[in-house]
C-alpha positions in Angstrom: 0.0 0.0 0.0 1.7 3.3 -1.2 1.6 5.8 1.2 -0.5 8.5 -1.1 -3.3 5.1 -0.1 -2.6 4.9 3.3 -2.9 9.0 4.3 -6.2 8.6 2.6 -7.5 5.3 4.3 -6.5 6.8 7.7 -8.0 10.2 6.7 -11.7 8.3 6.0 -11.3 6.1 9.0 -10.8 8.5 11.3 -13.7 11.2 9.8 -16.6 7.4 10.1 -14.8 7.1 13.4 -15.5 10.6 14.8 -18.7 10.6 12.7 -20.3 7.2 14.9 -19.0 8.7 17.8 -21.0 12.2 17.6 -23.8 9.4 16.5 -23.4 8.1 19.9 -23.3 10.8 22.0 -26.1 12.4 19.8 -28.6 9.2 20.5 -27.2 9.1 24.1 -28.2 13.1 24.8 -31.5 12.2 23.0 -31.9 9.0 25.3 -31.1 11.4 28.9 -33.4 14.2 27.3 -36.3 11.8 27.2 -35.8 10.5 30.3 -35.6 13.9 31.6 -39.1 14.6 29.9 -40.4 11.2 31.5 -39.7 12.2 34.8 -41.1 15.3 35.0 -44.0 15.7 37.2 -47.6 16.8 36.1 -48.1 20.4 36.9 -51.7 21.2 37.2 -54.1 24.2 36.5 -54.1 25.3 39.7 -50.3 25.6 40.6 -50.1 27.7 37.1 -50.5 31.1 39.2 -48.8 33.4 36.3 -51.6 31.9 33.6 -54.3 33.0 35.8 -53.6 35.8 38.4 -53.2 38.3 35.6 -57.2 37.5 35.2 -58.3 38.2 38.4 -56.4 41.4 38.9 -59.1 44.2 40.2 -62.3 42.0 39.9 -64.4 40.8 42.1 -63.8 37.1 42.0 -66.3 34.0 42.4 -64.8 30.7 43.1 -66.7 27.1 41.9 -64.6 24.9 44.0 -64.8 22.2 47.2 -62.0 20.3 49.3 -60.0 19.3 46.2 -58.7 22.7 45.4 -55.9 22.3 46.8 -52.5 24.3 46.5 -49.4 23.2 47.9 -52.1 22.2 50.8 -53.5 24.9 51.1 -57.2 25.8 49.6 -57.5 27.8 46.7 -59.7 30.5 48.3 -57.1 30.9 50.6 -54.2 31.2 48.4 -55.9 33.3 46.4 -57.3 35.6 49.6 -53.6 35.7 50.6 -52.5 37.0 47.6 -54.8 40.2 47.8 -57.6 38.9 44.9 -61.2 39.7 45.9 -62.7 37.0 46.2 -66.3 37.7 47.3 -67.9 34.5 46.7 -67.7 30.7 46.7 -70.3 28.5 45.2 -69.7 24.9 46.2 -71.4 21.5 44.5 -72.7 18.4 45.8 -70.6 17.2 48.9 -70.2 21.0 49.9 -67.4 23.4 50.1 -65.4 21.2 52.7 -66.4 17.6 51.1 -68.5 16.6 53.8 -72.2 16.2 52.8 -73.9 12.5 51.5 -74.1 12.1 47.8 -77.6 13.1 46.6 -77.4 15.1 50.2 -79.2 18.6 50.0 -75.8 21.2 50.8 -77.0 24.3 52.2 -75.8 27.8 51.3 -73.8 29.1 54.4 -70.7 31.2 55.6 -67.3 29.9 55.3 -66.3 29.7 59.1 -62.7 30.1 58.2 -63.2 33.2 55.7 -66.3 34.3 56.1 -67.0 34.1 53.0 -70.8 33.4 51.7 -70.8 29.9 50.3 -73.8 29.4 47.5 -75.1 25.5 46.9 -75.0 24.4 43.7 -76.8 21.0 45.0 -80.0 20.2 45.9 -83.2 23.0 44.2 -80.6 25.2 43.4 -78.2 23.7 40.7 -77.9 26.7 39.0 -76.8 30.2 40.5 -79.2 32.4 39.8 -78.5 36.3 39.0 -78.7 37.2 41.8 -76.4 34.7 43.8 -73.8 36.3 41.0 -74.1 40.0 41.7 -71.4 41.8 41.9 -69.3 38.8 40.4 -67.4 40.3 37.8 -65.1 36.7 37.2 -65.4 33.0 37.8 -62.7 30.3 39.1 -63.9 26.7 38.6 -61.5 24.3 40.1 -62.3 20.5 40.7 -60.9 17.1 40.6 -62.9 15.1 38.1 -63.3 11.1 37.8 -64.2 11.0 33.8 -67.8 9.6 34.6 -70.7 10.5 32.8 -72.8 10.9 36.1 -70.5 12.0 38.0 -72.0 15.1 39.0 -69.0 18.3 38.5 -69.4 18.0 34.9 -73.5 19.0 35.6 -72.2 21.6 38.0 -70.0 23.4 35.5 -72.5 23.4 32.8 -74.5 25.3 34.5 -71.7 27.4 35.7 -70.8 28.4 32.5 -74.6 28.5 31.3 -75.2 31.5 33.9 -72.1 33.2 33.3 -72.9 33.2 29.5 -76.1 34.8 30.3 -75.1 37.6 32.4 -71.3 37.9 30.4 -69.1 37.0 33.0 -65.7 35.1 31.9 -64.8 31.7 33.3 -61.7 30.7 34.0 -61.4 26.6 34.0 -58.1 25.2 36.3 -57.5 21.8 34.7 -56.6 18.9 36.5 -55.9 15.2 34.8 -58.5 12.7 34.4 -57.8 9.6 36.4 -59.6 7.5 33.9 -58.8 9.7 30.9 -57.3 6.4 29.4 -59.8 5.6 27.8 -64.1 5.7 26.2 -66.5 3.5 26.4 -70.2 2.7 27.2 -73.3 4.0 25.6 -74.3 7.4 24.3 -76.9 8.9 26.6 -80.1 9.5 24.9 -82.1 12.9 24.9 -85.1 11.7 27.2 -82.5 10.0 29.4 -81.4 13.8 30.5 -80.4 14.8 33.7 -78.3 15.6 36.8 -76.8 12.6 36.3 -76.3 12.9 32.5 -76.8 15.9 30.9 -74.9 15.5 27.6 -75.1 13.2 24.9 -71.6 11.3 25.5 -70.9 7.7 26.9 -69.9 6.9 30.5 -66.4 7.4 30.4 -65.8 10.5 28.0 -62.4 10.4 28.2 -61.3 13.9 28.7 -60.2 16.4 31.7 -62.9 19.1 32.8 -60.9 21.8 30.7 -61.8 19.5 27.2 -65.0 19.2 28.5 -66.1 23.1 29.5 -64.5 23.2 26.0 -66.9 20.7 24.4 -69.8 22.1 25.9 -69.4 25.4 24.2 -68.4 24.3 21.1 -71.1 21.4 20.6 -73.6 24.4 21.2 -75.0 22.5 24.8 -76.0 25.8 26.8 -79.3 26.5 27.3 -80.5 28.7 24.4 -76.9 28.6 22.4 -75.4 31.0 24.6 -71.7 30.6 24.2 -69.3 31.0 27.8 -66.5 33.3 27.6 -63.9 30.3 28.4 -59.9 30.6 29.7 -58.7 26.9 30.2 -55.6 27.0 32.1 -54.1 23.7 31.1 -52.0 21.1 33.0 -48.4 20.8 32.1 -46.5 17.7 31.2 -50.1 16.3 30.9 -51.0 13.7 28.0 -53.9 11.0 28.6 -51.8 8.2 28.4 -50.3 8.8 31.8 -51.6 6.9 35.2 -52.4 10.1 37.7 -53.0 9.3 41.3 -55.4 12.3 42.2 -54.1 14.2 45.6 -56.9 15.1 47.2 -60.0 11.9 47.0 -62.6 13.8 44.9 -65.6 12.5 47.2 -66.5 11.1 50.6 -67.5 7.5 48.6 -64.1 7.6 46.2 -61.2 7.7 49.0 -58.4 6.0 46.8 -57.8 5.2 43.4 -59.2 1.5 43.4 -62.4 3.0 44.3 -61.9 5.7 41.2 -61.0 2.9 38.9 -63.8 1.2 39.5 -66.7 3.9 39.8 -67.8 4.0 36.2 -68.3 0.4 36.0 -69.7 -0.5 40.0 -72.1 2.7 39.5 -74.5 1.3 37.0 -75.2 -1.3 40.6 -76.6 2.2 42.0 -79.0 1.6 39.7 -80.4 -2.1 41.1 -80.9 -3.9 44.8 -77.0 -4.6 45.2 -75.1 -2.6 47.4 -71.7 -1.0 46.2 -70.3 -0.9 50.0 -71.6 2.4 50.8 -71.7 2.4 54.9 -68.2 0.7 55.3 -64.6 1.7 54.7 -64.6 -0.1 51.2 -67.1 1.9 49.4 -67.0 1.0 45.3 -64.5 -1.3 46.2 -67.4 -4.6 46.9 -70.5 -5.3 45.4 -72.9 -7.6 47.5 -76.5 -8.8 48.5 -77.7 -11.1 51.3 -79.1 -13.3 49.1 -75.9 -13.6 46.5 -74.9 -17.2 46.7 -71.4 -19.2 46.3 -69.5 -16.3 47.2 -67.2 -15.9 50.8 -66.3 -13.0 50.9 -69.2 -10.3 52.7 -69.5 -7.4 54.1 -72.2 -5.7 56.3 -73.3 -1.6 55.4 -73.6 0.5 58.3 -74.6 4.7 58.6 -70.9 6.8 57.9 -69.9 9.8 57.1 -70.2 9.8 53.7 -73.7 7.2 53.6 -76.4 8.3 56.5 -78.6 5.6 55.3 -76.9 2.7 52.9 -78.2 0.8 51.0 -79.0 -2.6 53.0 -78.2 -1.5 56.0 -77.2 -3.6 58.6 -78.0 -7.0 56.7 -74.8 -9.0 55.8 -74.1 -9.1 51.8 -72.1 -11.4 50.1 -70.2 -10.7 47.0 -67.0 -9.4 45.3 -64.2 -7.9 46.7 -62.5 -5.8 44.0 -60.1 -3.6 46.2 -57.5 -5.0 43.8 -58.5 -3.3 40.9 -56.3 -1.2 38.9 -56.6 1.4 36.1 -58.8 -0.1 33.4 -59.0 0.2 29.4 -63.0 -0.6 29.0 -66.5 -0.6 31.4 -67.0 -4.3 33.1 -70.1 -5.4 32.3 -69.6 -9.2 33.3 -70.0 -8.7 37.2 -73.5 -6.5 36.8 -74.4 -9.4 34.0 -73.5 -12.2 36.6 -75.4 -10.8 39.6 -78.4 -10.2 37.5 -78.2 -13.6 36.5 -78.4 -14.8 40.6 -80.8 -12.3 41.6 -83.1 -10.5 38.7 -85.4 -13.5 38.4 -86.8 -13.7 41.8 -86.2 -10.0 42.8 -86.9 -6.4 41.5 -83.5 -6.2 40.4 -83.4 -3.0 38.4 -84.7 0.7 39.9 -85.4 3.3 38.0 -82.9 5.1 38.6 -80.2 2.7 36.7 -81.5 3.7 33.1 -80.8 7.5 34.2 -77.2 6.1 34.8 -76.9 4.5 31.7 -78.6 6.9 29.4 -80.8 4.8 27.8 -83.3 2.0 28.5 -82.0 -0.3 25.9 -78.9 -2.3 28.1 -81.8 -3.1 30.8 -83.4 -5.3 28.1 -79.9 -6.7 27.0 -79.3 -8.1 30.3 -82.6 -9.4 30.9 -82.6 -11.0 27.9 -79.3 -12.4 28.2 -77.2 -10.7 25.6 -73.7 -11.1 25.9 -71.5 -8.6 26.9 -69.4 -8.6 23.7 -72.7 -8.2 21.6 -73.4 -5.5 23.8 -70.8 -4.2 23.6 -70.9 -3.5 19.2 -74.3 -1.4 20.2 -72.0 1.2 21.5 -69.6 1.1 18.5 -70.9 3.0 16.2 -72.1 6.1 18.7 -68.4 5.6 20.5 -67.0 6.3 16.8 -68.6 9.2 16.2 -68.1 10.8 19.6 -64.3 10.0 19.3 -64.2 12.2 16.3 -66.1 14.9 18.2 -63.5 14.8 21.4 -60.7 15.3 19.1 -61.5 18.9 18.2 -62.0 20.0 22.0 -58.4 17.8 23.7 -55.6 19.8 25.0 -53.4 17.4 25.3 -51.6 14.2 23.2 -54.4 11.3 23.0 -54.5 7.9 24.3 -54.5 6.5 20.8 
């Protein structure tokens, strides 16, 4: 090898060698930057305080809220109190202001103890502020932890929130916080007659989206009373997308204290709806599903009055049933326990109430059951309405999809 050859050789070896090597540490910096972006934690609405305060500067301030506003553990109307906003008003939902009323229980209007701050009910006859309960109010806050349930009731609440302010022009301003079961949709579209606290939208059970895609849904699908459209801030969540497990901070209800019980709500609610109790009155509430006369099962547990269920379902008589405390964060609705109990109890009792085809949204998977459809043939019902909803989400989400 001459050594015209050789220079040249060594010249081409060493430009691949120092090529692969900037390769490397290229895919390597890549690599530590994703990891970096992995581990970075969720940063919700609420701790967003440069987005928002700007807002709120010289106006006289109404905050929708209860006990999961929470800030570095402090509550929202404090923090914000502390910070010199005016905050005038609070209007709280069902549970109350401090999380500590039944569901379904009437919450009165009161004064804040710690504030002394009027406190309007949004439960009970009075869903709706009315004008008057928003005098003065020249800008709203809405800040609550969500589940992703159809009938879970904060989704009603800020409807109506944002139907009143559109009506009297006051801005809302929406704090996002993550969906715990924003994995996924599924169940059946509710149907118009089918309307109510409960259900108010035509959507399935699990919609899939945070309350910030949702208050943005319900403007744009034209859902407000009269087609009023809400002046709408959304202060989004950070580091967010729905593919992500989030373990909520603060539990969003008396009868959802941990995330077994959130994971299974959607599914164990639609029992709300029949004789079978879903552990309300003991310290596993839609954790168990049970009835004294369920046979072949051990495992039992016995309802009792708590905070969080005055008067449970079956209380005091021992029910046996399913312990699913070891449930974890799903992909679909389970239909096969409700379709196996039904198939123990319905034929000798009044199984179903009326108030389970409010839940579902229709009066159609009543009949399934009883006639003993299968849950996969059930299940392709809801595919053609889940198709077309899944194209309507994807012009309201804020944040990279599950899909």
């Amino acid at each position: 090898m001459n050594s015209g050859f050789l220079k040249l050789f060594l010249g081409f070896f060493l430009i691949g060698t120092v090529s692969c090597t900037a390769k490397t540490q290229i895919n390597s910096e890549k690599k530590e930057s994703s990891q970096v972006e992995e581990s970075k934690e969720i940063e919700l609405g609420i701790a967003r305080m440069k987005k928002y305060l700007p807002l709120l500067q010289n106006k006289k301030v109404g905050v929708v809220s209860n006990h999961t506003s929470i800030i570095n553990g402090v509550h929202l109307v404090d923090t914000l109190l502390s910070l010199k906003v005016d905050v005038v008003k609070v209007y709280s939902p069902e549970h109350g202001f401090r999380g500590k009323a039944d569901a379904g229980e009437t919450v009165k209007s009161e004064t804040d103890t710690k504030t002394n701050l009027p406190i309007i009910s949004l439960y009970g006859s009075n869903k709706k502020p009315s004008k008057q309960q928003l005098a003065g109010i020249e800008v709203l806050v809405f800040d609550m932890q969500d589940v992703g349930a159809r009938f879970y009731t904060y989704i009603s609440t800020l409807h109506y929130v944002m139907e009143v302010a559109a009506e009297n022009g006051i801005p809302v301003i929406v704090l996002d916080r993550p969906n715990p079961n924003g994995n996924f949709v599924d169940g059946p579209i509710l149907e118009t007659e089918y309307k109510s606290f409960v259900g108010m939208h035509p959507i399935p059970v699990v919609h899939g989206m945070t309350i910030g895609e949702y208050a943005k849904m319900i403007n744009g699908e034209v859902w407000l009373r009269n087609r009023v459209e809400c002046e709408l801030s959304v202060i989004t969540c950070s580091n967010y997308d729905h593919k992500m497990k989030y373990d909520v901070e603060v539990s969003p209800s008396p009868n959802l204290p941990n995330m077994a019980s959130i994971y299974n709500y959607a599914s164990i609610c639609f029992f709300e709806g029949t004789i079978v109790s879903v552990g309300r009155g003991t310290d596993l509430p839609f954790q168990q599903i049970g009835h004294p006369d369920l046979k072949g099962y051990e495992y039992s547990f016995t309802p009792n009055p708590s905070f969080g269920a005055k008067d449970p379902k079956l209380n005091g008589e021992k029910c046996f049933g399913i312990d699913l405390t070891k449930e974890e964060r799903r992909n679909q609705l389970d239909l096969i326990n409700l379709i196996s109990v039904y198939g123990q109890l319905g034929e000798n009792h009044k199984f179903f109430t009326n108030y389970f085809n409010l839940l579902v949204g229709n009066a159609k998977l009543k009949e399934q059951i009883k006639s003993n459809i299968s849950e996969e043939e059930i299940r392709k019902s809801w595919e053609e309405g889940l198709i077309q909803f899944k194209k309507t989400r994807k012009k309201y989400l804020l944040y990279p999809d599950f899909e």
